[in-house]
N, C-alpha and C positions, 0 to 999 in steps of 0.2 A: 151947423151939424159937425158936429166931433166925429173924427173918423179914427179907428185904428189898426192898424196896417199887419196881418202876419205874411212872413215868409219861411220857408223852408226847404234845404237839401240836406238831403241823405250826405252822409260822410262817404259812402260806397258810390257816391257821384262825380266822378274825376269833373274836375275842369268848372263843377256846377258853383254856382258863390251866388249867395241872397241877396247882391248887391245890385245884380241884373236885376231881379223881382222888383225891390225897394224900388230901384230910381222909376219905373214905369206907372209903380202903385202910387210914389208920391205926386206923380206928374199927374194923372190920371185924377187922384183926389183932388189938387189946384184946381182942374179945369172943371171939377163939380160946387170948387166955392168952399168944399169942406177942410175943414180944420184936422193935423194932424194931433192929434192927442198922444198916441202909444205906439213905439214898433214892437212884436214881439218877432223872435227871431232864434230857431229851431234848427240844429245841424247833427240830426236823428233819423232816423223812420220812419215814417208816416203810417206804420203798420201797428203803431199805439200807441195810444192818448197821455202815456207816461212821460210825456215832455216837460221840460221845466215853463219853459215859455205858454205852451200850450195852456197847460194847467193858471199858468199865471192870468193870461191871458182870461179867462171864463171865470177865474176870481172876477179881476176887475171888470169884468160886465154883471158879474152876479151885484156889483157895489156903483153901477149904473155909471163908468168912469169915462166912457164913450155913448157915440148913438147909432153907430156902424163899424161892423167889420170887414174889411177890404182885405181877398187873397187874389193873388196870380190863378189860380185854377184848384178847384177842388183837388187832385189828387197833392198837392200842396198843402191842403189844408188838413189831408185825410187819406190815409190809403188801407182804414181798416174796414172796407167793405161797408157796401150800402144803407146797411142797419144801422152799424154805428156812426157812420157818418151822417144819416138823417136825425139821429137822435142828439148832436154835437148839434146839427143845427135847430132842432127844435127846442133845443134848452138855451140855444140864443135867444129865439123870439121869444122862449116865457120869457126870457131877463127883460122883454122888450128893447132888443140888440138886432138892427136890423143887417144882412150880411148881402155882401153879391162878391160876385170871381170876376176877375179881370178879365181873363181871357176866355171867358164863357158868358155873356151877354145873357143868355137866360137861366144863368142861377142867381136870380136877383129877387133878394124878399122885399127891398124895395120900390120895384115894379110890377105892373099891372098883371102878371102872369104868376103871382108870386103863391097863389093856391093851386093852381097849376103844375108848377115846378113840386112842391111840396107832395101832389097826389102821385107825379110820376115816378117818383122817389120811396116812398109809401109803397106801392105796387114792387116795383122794384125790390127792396128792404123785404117785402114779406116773402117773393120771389127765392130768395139767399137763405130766409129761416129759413124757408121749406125744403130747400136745397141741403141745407144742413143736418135739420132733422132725419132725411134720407140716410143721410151718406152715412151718420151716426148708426141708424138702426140698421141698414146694411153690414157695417162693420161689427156689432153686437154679434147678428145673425152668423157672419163670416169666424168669427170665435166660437158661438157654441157648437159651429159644427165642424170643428175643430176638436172640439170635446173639452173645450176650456169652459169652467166653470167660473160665473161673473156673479158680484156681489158681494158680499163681506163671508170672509170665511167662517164656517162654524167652528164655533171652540168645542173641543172634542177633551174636556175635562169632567170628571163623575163629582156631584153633588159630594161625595166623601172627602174627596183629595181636598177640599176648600175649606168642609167642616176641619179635617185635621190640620190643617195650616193654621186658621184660626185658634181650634181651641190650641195651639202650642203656642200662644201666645202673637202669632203676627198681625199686625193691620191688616185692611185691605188691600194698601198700595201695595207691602210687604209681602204678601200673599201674590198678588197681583204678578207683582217684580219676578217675582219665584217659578210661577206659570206662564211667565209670558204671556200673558192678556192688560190687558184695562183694567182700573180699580170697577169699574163699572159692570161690566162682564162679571167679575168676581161676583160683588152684589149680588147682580142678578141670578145668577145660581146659587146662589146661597137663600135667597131670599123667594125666587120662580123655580127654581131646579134649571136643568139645559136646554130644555123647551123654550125657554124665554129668551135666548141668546140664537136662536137657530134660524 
């Protein structure tokens, strides 16, 4: 079994160094028989997926270069909330990449509990949209009664002002430039009137 190894600390973690990780994850794999294949090794945030390593790291499973992935503990591996960090893990197992956390014995897709772990996670995950969605349309709600208007502003330009930028010879964009809108807008009132843009 190929195994390979991530770790991670935050730069804002005085004193933290992935070498502590490392030597435990390597120890830990000897004693299961498996084969070190990859470290990758992340000295970032775990609050998203924009790692070098990270991203490297899900390349080479996407290209089957391992058969496991071995971290110290999920928030190690992941600290952008439950969603996406189920979804980090279930684009392991499409790769057929099987993953478990050192210090968490039951996050393991390699053992018996491993639909399990998955559903409570799921639950979980859906838990946080829901959570979001809230908080989102709360905040909409908390603006319009504010008297803030949300949405794309309406262009507040007369079908004429367009004609005569045109027939004086400008493009769209040119025209556009001139108004302060999008070639697109422009268009469309020239083409729908201001109804179309509103």
């Amino acid at each position: 079994m190929r195994v390979a190894l991530y770790a991670r600390v935050s730069t804002k973690e005085k004193g933290q160094d992935t070498e502590n990780q490392l030597v435990q994850l390597r120890e830990f794999a000897a004693r299961q028989g498996w084969q070190v294949a990859r470290e990758y090794v992340d000295h970032v945030t775990g609050g998203t997926s924009d790692r070098e390593q990270f991203q490297q790291m899900f390349k080479d499973a996407s290209q089957r270069r391992f058969d496991v992935l071995l971290f110290w503990s999920l928030d190690r591996f992941s600290r952008e909330g439950a969603l996406p960090t189920l979804q980090h893990l279930n684009r392991l197992s499409d790769y057929g990449i099987q993953w478990r956390s050192f210090s968490e014995q039951y996050l393991d897709s390699t053992g018996m509990f491993k639909d399990a772990v998955i559903g409570i996670l799921a639950v979980i995950a859906k838990q946080e949209k829901v959570r979001i969605s809230e908080r989102t349309r709360a905040g909409l709600e908390r603006a319009r009664a504010k008297g803030k208007t949300l949405g794309r502003r309406k262009a507040d330009i007369a079908p004429e002002q367009v004609d005569e930028l045109l027939a004086a010879g400008n493009s769209y964009r040119q025209a556009a430039k001139l108004l302060k809108v999008s070639p697109g807008t422009v268009w469309a009132i020239k083409n729908n009137g201001p109804k179309a843009i509103a």
